[in-house]
C-alpha positions in Angstrom: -63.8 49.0 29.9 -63.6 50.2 26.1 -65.3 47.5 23.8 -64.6 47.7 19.9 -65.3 50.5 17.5 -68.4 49.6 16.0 -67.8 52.3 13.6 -64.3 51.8 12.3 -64.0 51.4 8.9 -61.7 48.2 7.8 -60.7 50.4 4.8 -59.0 52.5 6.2 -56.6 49.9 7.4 -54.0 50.3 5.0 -52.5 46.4 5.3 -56.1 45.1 4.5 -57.2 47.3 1.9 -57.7 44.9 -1.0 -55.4 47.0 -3.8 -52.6 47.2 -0.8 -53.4 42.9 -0.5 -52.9 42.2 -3.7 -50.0 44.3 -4.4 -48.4 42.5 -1.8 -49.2 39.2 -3.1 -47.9 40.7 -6.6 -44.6 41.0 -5.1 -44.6 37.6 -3.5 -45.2 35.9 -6.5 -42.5 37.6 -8.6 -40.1 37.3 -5.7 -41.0 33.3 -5.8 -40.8 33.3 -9.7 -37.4 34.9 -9.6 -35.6 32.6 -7.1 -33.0 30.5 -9.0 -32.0 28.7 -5.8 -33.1 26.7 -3.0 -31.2 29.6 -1.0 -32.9 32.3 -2.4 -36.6 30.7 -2.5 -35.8 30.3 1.7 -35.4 34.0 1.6 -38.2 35.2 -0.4 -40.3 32.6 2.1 -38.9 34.5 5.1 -39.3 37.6 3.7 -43.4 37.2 2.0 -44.5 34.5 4.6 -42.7 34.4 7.5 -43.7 35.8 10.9 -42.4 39.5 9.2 -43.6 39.2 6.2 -46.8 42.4 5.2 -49.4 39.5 5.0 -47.9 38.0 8.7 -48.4 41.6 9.7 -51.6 42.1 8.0 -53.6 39.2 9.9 -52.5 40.8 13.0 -54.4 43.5 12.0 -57.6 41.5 12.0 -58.3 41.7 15.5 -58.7 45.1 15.7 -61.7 45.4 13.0 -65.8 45.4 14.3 -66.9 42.0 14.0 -69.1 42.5 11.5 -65.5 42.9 9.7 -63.3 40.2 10.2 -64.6 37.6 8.1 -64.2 39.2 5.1 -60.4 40.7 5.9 -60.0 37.1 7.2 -60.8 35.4 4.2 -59.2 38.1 2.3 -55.8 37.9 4.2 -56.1 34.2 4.4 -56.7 33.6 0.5 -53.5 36.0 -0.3 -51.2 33.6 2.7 -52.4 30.3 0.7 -51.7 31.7 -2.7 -48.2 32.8 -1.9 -47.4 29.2 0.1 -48.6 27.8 -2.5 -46.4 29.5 -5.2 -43.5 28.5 -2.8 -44.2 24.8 -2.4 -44.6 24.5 -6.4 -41.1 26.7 -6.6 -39.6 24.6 -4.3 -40.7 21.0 -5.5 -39.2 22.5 -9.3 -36.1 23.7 -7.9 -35.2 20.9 -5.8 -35.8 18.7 -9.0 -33.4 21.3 -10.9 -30.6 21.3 -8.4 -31.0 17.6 -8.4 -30.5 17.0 -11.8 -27.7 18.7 -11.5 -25.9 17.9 -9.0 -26.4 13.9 -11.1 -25.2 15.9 -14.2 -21.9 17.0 -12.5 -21.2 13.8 -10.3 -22.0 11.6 -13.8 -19.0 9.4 -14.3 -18.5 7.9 -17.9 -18.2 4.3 -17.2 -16.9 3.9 -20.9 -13.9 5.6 -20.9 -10.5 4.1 -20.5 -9.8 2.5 -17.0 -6.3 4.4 -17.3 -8.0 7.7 -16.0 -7.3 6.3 -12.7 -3.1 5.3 -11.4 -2.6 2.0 -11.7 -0.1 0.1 -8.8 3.4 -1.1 -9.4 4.8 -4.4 -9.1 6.9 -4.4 -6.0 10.3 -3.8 -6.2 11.2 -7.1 -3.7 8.9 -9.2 -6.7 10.8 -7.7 -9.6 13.9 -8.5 -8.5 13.5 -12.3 -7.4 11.9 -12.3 -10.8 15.0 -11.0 -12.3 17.5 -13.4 -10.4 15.4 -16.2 -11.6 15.7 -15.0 -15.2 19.5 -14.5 -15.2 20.2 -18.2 -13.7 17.4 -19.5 -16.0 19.4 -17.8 -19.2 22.3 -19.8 -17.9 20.9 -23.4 -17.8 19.8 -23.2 -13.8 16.5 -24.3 -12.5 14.5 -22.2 -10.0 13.3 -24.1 -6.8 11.2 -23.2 -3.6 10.2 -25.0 -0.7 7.9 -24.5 2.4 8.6 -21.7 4.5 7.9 -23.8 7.8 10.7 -26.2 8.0 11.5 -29.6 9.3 14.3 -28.8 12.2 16.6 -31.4 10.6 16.5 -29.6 6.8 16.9 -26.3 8.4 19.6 -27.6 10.3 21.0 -30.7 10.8 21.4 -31.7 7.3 23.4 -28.1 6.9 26.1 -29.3 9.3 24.5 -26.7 12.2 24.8 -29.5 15.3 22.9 -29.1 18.1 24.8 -26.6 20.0 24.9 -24.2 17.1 23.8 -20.6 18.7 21.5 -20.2 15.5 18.9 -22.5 16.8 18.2 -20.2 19.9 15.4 -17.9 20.5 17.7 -15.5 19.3 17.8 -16.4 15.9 14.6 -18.5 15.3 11.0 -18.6 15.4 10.1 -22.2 16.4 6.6 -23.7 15.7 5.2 -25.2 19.2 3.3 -28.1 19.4 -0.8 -28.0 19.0 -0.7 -30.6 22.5 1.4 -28.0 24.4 2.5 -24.5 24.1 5.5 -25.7 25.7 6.5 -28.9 23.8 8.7 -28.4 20.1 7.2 -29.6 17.5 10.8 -29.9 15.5 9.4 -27.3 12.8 10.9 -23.4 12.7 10.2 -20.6 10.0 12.6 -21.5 8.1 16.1 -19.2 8.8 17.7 -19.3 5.3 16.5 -21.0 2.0 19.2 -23.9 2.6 16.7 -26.5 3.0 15.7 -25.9 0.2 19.0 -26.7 -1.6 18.9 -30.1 0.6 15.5 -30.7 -0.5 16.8 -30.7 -4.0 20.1 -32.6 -3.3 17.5 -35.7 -1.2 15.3 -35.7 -4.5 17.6 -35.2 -7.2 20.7 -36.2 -8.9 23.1 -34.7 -9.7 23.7 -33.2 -11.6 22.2 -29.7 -10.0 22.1 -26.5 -11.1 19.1 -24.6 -8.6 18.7 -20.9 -7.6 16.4 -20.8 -5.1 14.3 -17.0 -3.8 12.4 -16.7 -1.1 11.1 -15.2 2.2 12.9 -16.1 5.5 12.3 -15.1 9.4 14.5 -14.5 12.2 13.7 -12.8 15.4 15.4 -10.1 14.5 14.3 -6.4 15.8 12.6 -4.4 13.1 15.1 -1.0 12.0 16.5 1.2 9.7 18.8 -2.2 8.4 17.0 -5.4 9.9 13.5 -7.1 9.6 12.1 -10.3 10.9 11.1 -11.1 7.9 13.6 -11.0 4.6 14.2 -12.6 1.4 17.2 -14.3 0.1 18.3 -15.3 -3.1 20.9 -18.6 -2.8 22.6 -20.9 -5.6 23.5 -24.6 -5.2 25.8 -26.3 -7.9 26.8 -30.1 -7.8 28.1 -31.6 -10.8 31.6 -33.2 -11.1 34.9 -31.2 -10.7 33.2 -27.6 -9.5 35.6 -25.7 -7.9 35.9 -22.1 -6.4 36.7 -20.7 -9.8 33.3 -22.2 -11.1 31.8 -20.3 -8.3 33.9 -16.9 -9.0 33.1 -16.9 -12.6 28.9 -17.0 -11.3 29.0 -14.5 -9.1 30.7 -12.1 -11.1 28.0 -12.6 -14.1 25.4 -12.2 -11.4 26.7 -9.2 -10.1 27.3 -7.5 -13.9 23.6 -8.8 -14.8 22.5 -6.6 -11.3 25.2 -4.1 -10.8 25.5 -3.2 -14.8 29.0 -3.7 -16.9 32.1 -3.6 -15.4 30.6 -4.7 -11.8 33.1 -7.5 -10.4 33.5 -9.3 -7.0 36.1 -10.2 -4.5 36.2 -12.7 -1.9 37.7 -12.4 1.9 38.2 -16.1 4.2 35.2 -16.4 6.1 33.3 -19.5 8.0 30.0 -21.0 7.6 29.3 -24.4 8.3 27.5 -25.6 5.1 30.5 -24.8 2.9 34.3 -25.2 3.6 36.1 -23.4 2.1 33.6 -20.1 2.8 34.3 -16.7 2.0 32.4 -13.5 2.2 31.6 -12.2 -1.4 32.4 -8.2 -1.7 31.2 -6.0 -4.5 33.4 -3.3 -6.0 31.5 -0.2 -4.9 29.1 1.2 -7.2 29.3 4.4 -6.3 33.5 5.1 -6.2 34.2 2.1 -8.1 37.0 2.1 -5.8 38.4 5.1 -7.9 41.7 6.5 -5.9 40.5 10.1 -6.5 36.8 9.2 -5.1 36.9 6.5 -2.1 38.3 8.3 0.6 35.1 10.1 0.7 32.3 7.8 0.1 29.9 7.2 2.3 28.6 4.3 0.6 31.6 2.0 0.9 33.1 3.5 4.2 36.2 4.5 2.0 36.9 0.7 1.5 35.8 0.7 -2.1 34.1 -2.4 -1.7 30.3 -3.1 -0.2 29.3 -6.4 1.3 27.1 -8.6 -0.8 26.8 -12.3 0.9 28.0 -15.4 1.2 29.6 -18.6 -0.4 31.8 -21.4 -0.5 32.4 -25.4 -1.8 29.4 -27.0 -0.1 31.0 -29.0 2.7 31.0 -33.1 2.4 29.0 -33.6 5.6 26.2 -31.7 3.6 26.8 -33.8 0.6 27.0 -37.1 2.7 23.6 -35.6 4.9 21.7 -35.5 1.7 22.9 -38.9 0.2 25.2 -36.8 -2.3 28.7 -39.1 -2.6 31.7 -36.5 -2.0 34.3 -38.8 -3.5 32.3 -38.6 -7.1 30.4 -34.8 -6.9 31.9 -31.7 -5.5 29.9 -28.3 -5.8 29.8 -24.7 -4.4 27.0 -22.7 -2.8 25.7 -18.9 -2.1 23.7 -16.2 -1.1 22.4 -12.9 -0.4 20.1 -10.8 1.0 17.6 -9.5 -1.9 16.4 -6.8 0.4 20.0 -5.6 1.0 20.4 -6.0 -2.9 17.8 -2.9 -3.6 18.4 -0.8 -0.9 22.3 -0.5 -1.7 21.2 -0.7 -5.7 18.9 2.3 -4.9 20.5 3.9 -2.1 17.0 3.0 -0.2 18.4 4.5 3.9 15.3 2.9 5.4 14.4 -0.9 4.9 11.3 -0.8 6.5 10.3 1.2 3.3 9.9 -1.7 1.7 7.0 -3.2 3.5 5.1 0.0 4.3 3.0 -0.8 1.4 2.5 3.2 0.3 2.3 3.0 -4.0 4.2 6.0 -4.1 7.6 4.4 -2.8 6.7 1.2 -5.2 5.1 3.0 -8.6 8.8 4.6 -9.2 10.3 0.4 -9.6 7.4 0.4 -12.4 7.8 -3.1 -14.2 11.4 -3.7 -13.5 14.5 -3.2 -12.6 
């Protein structure tokens, strides 16, 4: 077995001659000094005192020296590694406080400057315009009015002269409240179907006489598409006062529509039946598109070519309601309307979805802005 060279010279190991140490440790250090980045101080660490690195490569060296010659190469060698570690712990702790500070510096946000920096939301289109009904019937002497959206049965409708066997008060139409005791007793409430009661609530607490307009959200079981929602708003009128008449009605609805449609917008009226009212009809609006123009209604899409778009209804509020709400018929007469608000702004906007309008996304509200 060959034992070590008691002989061999450690200086002529070229990785552990002192200059050839110290160079090397020359190099680390600058390398160190000159890293400007976390990244490139790992580098230089990889590179001067890693597992490659010429003082890695040096120690291995070591073991191949007389042992009479270790100690000093090993405290040679081992003076040099701490050194450079060193130099790369202080680089690093200066660095990281460096890229620190600036990463603070660029995320800074300047708490003082105007909060308009950021969008801002939109008031909702379906807000604006009950807003803007109320305003236009306030402007012409009416009184805005609003009521519970769960209903007593008997205001929602009895007192509308909708008897019992009416096919609105079916699952089909309503949502009826159940009774806490039993989920299959009636409790005789509903979400309310129209803002009628409303108008009856007025006419049982009033007198005449009454000038309301009354906004507000409604439910039927509807299925939720393109054109229908279970949940809608409506806009309605009720007028009682002494000698009102269909004309008194006429002459309303066609300021309404002017103050919503813009100058020149009028309405028409077609026989219809509902059985608050008698006589009904079913209010028209001149189309706002072809304005019922000869050269431009066959082909619009908007009106079907009829040159009028369906707005709602109205009619003389029927004496059973009158007499139902302790209103005398012989003394009062008055007329009564309404009309979908949703329906209002997707034909005013040409809106093909209603479902937009409860998506809640800012971008289909923030064009609306303020108003309409």
């Amino acid at each position: 077995m060959s034992a070590p060279n008691s002989d061999y010279d450690p200086v002529e190991v070229t990785p552990l001659h002192p200059d050839e140490i110290a160079r090397v440790v020359r190099e680390a250090l600058d390398a160190v000094a000159g890293a400007v980045t976390l990244a490139e101080l790992k580098q230089v660490r990889l590179d001067h005192a890693g597992d490659r690195s010429p003082l890695a490569l040096a120690n291995r060296e070591i073991g191949a020296l007389p042992p009479q010659a270790r100690k000093e190469a090993g405290q040679r060698v081992g003076q040099a590694r701490g050194e450079v570690n060193r130099a790369i712990a202080e680089r690093t702790a200066a660095l990281e406080v460096a890229e620190k500070a600036a990463r603070l510096a660029a995320e800074t946000v300047d708490v003082t400057l105007p909060v308009d920096r950021e969008p801002v939301g939109a008031r909702h289109p379906i807000t604006t315009i009950q807003e803007t009904v109320a305003d236009i019937f306030v402007a012409m002497g009416w009184e805005v009015a609003e009521g519970p959206e769960v209903e007593a049965e008997w205001l929602n409708f009895d007192a509308l002269n909708l008897g019992p066997d009416h096919p609105a008060r079916t699952m089909q139409d309503t949502f009826w409240i159940k009774s806490g005791e039993s989920a299959s007793q009636e409790s005789g409430m509903v979400l309310r179907t129209h803002t009628s009661p409303v108008q009856a609530r007025t006419m049982l607490t009033r007198t005449p006489p009454i000038y309301v307009v009354c906004p507000g959200r409604v439910y039927r079981t509807d299925e939720a598409d393109a054109t229908h929602m279970p949940v809608f708003h409506q806009v309605e009128g009720l007028a009682i006062d002494r000698g009102l008449s269909m004309a008194h009605l006429k002459g309303t609805l066609d300021h309404f529509a002017r103050a919503i449609y813009g100058a020149g917008m009028t309405t028409r009226f077609r026989p219809s039946y509902f059985p608050f009212t008698e006589p009904s009809a079913e209010v028209d609006l001149l189309c706002y598109v072809c304005h019922n123009d000869p050269g431009a209604v066959a082909g619009c899409r908007t009106c079907g070519g009829e040159g009028w778009v369906e707005w709602g209804g109205c009619g003389v509020v029927n004496p059973r309601v009158l007499v139902a709400c302790g209103v005398d018929p012989e003394e009062f007469s008055g007329f009564a309307f309404g009309m979908g608000l949703d329906r209002t702004i997707t034909s005013r906007y040409d809106i093909a979805d209603l479902r937009d309008l409860w998506d809640g996304d800012i971008r289909f509200t923030e064009p609306f802005g303020v108003g309409l």
